[in-house]
N, CA and C atoms as an extended XYZ file, in Angstrom:
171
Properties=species:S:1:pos:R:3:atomname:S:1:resname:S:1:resid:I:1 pbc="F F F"
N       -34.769       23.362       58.282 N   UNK     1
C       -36.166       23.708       58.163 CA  UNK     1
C       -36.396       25.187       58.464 C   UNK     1
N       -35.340       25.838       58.876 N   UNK     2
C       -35.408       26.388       59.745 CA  UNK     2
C       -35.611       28.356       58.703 C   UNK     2
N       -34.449       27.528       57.357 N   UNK     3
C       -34.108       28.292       56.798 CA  UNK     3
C       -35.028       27.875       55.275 C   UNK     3
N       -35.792       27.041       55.319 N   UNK     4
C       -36.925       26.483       54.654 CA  UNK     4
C       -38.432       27.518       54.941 C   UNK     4
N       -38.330       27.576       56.301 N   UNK     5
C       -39.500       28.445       56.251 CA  UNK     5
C       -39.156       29.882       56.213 C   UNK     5
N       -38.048       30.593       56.504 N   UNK     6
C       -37.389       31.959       56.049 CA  UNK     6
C       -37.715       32.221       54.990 C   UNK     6
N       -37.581       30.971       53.909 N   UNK     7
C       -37.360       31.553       52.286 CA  UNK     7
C       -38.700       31.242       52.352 C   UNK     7
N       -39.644       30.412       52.304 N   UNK     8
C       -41.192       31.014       51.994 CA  UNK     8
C       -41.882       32.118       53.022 C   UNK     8
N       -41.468       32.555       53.584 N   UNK     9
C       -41.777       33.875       53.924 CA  UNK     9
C       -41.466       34.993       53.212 C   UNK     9
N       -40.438       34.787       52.431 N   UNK    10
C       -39.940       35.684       51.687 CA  UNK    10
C       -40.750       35.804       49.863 C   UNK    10
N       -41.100       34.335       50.310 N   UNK    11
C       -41.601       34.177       48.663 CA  UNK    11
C       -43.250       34.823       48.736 C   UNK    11
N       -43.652       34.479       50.262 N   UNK    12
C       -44.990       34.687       50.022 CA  UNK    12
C       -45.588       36.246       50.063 C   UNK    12
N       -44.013       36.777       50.758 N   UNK    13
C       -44.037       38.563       50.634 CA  UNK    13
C       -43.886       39.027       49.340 C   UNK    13
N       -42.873       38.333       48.442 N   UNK    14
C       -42.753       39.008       46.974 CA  UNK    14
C       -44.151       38.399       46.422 C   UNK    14
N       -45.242       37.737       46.596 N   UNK    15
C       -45.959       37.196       45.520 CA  UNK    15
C       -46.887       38.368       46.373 C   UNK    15
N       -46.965       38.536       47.350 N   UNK    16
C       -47.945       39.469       47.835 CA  UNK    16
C       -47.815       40.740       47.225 C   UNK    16
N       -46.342       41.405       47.118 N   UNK    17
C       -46.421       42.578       46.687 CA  UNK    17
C       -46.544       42.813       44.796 C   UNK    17
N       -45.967       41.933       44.627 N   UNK    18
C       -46.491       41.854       42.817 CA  UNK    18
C       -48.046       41.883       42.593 C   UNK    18
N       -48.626       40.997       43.591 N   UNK    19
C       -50.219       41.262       43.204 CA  UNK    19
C       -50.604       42.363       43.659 C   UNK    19
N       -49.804       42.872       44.741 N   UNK    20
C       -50.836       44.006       45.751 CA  UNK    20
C       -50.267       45.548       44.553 C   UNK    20
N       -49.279       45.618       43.712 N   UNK    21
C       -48.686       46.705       42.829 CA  UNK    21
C       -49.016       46.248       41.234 C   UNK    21
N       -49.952       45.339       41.268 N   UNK    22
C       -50.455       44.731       40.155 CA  UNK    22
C       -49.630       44.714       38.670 C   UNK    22
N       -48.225       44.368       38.918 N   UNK    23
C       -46.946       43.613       38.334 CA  UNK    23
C       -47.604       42.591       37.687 C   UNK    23
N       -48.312       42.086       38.170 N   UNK    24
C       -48.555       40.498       37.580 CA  UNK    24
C       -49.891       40.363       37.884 C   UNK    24
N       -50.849       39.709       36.836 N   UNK    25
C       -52.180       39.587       37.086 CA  UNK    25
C       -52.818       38.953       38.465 C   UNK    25
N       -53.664       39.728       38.860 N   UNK    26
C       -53.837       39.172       40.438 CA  UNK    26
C       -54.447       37.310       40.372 C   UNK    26
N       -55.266       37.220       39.159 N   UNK    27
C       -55.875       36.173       39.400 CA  UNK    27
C       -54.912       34.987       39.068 C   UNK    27
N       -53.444       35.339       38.333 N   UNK    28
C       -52.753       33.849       38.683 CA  UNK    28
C       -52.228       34.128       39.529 C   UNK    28
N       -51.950       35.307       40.527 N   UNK    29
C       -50.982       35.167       41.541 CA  UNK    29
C       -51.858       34.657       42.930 C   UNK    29
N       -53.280       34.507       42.992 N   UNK    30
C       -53.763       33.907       44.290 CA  UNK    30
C       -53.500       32.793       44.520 C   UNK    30
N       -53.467       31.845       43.286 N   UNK    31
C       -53.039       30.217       43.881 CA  UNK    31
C       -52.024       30.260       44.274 C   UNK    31
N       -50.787       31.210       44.166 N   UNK    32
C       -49.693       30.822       44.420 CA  UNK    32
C       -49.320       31.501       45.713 C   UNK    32
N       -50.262       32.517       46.015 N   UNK    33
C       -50.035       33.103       47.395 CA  UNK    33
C       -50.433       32.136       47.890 C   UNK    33
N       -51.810       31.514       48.078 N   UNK    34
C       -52.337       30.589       48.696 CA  UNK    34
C       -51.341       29.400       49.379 C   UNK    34
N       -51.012       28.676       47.848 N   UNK    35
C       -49.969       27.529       48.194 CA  UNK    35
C       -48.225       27.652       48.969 C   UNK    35
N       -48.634       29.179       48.747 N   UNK    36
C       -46.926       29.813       49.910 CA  UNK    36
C       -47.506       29.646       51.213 C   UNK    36
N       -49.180       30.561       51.299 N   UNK    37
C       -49.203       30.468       52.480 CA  UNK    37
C       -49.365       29.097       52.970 C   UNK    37
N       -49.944       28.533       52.548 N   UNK    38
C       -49.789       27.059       53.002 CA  UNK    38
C       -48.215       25.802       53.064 C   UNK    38
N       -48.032       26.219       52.455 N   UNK    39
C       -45.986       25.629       52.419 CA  UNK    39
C       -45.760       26.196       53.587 C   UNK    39
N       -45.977       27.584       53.993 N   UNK    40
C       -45.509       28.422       55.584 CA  UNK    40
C       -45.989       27.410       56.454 C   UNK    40
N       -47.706       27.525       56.683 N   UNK    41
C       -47.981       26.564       57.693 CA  UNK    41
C       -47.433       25.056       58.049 C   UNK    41
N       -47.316       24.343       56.960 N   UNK    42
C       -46.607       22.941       57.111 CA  UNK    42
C       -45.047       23.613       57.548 C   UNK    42
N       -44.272       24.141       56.965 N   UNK    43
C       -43.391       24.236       57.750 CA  UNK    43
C       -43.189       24.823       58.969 C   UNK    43
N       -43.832       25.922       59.006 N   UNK    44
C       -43.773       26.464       60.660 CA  UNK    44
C       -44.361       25.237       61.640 C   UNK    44
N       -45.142       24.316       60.856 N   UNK    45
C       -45.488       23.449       61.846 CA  UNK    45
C       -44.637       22.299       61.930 C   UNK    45
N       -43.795       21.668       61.453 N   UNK    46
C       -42.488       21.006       61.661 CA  UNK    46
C       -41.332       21.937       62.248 C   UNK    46
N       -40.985       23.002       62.223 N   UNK    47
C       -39.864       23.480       62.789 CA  UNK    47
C       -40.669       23.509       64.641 C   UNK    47
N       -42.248       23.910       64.412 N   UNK    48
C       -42.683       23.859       65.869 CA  UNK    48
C       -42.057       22.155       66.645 C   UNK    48
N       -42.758       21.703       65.448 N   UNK    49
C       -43.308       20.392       66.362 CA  UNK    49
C       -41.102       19.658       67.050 C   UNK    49
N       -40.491       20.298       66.143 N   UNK    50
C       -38.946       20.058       66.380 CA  UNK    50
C       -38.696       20.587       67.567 C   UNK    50
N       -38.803       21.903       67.644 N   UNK    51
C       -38.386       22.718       69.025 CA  UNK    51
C       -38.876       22.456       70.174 C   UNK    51
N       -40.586       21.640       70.228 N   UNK    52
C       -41.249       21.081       71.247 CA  UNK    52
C       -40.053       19.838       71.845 C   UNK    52
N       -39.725       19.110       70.811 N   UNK    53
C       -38.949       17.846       70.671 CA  UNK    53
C       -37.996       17.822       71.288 C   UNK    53
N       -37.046       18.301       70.604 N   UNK    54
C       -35.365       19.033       71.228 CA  UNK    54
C       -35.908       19.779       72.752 C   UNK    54
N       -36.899       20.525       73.299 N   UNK    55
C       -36.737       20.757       74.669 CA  UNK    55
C       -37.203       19.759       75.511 C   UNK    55
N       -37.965       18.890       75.623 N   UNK    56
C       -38.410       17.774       75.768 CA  UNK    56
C       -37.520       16.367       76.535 C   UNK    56
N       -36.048       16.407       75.391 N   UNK    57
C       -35.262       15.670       74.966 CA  UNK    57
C       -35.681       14.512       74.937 C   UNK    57
């Protein structure tokens, strides 16, 4: 998961900078920033809710 949320961090930086250097039309690239940034949150929130877990035991 760990390396799940690495790579959408990475995706949601390249979709950021294609729209922000206007590479690619901004108005299809917001849903897809959107839905990165949101793929981030669900996963940052399972790798959280893991690490709570594992210290816990």
């Amino acid at each position: 998961m760990n390396i799940a949320l690495s790579e959408s961090r990475e995706a949601y930086y390249w979709l950021r900078l294609f729209r922000d250097n206007s590479i690619i039309d901004e108005q299809r690239l917001n849903d897809l920033i959107d839905e990165a940034r949101q793929i981030m949150k669900i996963l940052g929130a399972i790798v959280s809710t893991a690490r709570k877990r594992m210290e816990n035991g």
